[in-house]
N, C-alpha and C positions, 0 to 999 in steps of 0.2 A: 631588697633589704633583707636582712637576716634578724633575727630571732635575738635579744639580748640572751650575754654569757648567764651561761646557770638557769636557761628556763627549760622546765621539766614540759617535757612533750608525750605524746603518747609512744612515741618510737621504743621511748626507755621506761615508762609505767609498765607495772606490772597486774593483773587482775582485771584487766578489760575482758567486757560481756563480750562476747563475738556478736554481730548482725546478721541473723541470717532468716532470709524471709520462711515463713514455714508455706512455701510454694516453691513446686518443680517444673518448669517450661519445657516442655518439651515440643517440639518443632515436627509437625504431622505433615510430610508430604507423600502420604501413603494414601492414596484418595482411590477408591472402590465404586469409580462412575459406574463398570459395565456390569459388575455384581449385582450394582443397583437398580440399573435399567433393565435387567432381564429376569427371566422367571426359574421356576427351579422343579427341578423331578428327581424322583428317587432313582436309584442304581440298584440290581441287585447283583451284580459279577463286576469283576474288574476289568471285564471288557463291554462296555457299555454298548447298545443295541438299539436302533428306531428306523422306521421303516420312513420313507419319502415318496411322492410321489408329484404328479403336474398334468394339467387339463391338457385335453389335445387343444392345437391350432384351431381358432377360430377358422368355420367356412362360411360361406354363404350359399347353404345347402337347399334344394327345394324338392320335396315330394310331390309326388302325382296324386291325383284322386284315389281311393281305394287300394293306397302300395301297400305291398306287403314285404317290408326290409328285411334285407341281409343280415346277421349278427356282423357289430363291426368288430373290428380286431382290438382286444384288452392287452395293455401290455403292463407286464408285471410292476410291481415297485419295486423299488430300488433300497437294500439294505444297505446300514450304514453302521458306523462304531468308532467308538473315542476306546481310549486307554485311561483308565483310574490312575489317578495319580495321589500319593501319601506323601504330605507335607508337614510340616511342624515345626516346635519351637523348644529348645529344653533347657532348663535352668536348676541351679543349685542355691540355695538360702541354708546359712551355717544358724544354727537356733539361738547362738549369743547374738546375730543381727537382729531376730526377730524380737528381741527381748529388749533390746536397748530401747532408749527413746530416741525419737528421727522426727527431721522436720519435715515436713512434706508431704508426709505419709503416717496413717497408725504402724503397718506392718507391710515388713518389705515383700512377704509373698506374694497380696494383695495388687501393691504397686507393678510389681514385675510381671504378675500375671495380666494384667491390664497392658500394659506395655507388650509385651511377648503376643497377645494375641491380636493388638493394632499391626505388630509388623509380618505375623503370620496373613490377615485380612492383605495384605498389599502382596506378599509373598504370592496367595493365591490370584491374585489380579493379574501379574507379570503371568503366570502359567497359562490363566483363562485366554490370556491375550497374547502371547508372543510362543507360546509351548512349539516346541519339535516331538512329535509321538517317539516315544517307545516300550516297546515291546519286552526287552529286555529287562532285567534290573540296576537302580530304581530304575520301575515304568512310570513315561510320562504321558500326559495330554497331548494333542493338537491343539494349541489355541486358534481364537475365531481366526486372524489373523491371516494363516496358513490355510485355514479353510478357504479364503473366499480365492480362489483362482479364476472365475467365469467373468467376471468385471476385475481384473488386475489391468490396471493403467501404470504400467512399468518402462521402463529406457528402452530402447532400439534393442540395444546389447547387453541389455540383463539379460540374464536366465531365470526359466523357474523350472523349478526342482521338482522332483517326486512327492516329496515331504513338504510343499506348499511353499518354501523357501524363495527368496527371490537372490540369487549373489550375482556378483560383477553389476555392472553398467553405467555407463556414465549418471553422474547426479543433475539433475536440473531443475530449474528453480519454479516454485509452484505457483500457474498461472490459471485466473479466472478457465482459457480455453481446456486445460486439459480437465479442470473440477469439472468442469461443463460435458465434456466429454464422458466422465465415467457416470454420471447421473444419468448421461442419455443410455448409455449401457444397461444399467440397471434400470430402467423405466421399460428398455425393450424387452430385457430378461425377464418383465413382471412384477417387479419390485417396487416397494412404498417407502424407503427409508427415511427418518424424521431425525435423524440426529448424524453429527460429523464429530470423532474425535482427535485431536491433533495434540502434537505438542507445542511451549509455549512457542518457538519463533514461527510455525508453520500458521498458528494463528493468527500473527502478525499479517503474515503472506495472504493470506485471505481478506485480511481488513483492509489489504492496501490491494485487495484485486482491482485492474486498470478500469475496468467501466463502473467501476461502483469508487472508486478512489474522489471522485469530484462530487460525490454525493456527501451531507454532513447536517446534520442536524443539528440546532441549535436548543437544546433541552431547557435552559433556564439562562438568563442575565450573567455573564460572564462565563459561560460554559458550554463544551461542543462537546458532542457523539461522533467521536470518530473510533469505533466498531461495530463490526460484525456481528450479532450475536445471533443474529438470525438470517438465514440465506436464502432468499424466495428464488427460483429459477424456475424455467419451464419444465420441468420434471416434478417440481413437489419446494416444500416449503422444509428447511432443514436447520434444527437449532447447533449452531457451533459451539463444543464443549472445549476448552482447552484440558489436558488430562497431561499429568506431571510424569505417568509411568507409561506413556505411548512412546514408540523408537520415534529421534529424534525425523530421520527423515523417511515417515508414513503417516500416510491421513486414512483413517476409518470413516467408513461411509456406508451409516448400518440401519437397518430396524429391529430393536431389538427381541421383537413380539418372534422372530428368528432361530433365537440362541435357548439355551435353556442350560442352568447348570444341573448335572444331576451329583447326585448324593449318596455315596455308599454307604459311607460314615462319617457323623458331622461333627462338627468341632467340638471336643472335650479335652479337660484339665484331667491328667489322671497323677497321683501322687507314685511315685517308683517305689521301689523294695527300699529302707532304710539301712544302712551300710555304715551309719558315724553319725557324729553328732552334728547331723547335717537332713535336711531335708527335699528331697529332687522331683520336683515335676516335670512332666511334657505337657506339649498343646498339640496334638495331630488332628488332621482332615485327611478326608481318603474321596475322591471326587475328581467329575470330568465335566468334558462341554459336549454336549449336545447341540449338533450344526442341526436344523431342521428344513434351512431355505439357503444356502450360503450363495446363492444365485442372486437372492433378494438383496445382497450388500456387494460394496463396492472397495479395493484396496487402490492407492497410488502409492508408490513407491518410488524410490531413485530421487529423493527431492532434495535438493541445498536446504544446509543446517545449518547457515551463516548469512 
């Protein structure tokens, strides 16, 4: 049906209030798991520095009555180093914006600084985690990522690189056996790790692992537990994060008591020189990762992302 002739609608009225909520939605998939789970140390150079070191091999040694021992052989530690990396956020607010009235927000510089420094916080996340170092300008990090070479469970026919990189290999799809395998890796390497980070479908893949697929819990009257959230194996007990900024096909398999971010210079708002009737700030970090065990953690790679 239609409208009788001549009825005034809002289409052709004039002087309508606009609607507009005084809230602004913004959609955070910038999640800062591993920043969160590890710890943090200062920097004082752009080439960051810490020394490593591991027990000898158990023996089962026995001395005689009254020995008098050899000095046994110390063997050095092992220096190590990240590259600082300078990352940031910059932005321009013209002073007739800040002066208006706005829904959402008192003042827009406020807003955007808050904004700007959620996606600098993820900016630094992708570095901590996925970094290729370099030396050159800009220098970058090595994210953990690249560190962990010693438990890499990779394709036949990947390679791994210099720079911790894994390229080619066929992809294959991630099974209870291989998880099982790189745990046992790390448990002989010495390692305790207590958390797995994935992306969302690799998560999937792990709740539907085959000897644990038939297992389901029934939590409440009309409702089932079919995930993963926690992985008991014979190597150690492992909480499954899913994490929105891990590549799609690598599963992390860390502890984080491991990593450390260190700190040259930490996050600040600094206003810039004024140039016009406008006002410019940045948000810079200058900071690196500190691997201290990258033995103690585990990567797989090559996995289906479908």
């Amino acid at each position: 049906m239609a409208a009788p002739t001549n009825t005034y609608t809002t289409s052709s009225a004039v002087g309508l209030r606009e609607d507009l909520t005084d809230y602004i939605a913004l959609l955070n998939p910038n999640d800062t798991l591993f920043q969160l789970a590890t710890g943090r140390t200062k920097s004082k150079a752009i080439t960051h520095e810490w020394q490593a070191d591991s027990y000898a091999t158990p023996s089962n040694d026995a001395w005689p009555e009254g020995n008098d021992p050899d000095a046994e052989a110390i063997s050095p530690t092992e220096r190590l180093s990240n590259t600082c990396q300078i990352q940031g956020k910059s932005f321009i607010i013209s002073e007739t914006l800040d002066a208006v009235d706005k829904a959402g927000r008192k003042t827009e510089t406020a807003y955007q600084t808050k904004k700007k420094a959620k996606e600098l916080a993820a900016n630094m996340e992708k570095a901590l985690l996925e970094g290729v170092e370099s030396t050159t300008s800009p220098r970058k990090m090595k994210g953990a990522l690249n560190w962990v070479t010693t438990n890499l469970n990779k394709a036949s026919d990947a390679t791994l690189n210099a720079d911790g990189t894994v390229t080619g290999g066929t992809a294959r799809a991630l099974t209870a056996a291989i998880f099982k395998a790189t745990c046992q890796d790390i448990y002989t390497s010495g390692g305790n790790p207590n958390l797995v980070y994935c992306n969302a479908f690799q998560k999937t893949q792990i709740s539907n692992f085959v000897d644990t697929g038939n297992y389901r819990m029934l939590v409440e009257k009309a409702k089932m537990e079919d995930t993963i959230d926690v992985y008991v194996g014979d190597f150690g007990k492992y909480k499954v994060i899913p994490h929105r900024l891990m590549p799609t096909d690598v599963v992390f398999i860390l502890d984080p008591d491991t990593w450390r971010k260190a700190i040259l210079r930490p996050v600040k708002r600094t206003k810039l020189a004024k140039t016009g009737d406008n006002t410019k700030y940045m948000i810079r970090v200058e900071h690196t990762l500190e691997a201290r065990a990258e033995n103690a953690n585990g990567r797989i790679t090559n996995l289906t992302t479908s």
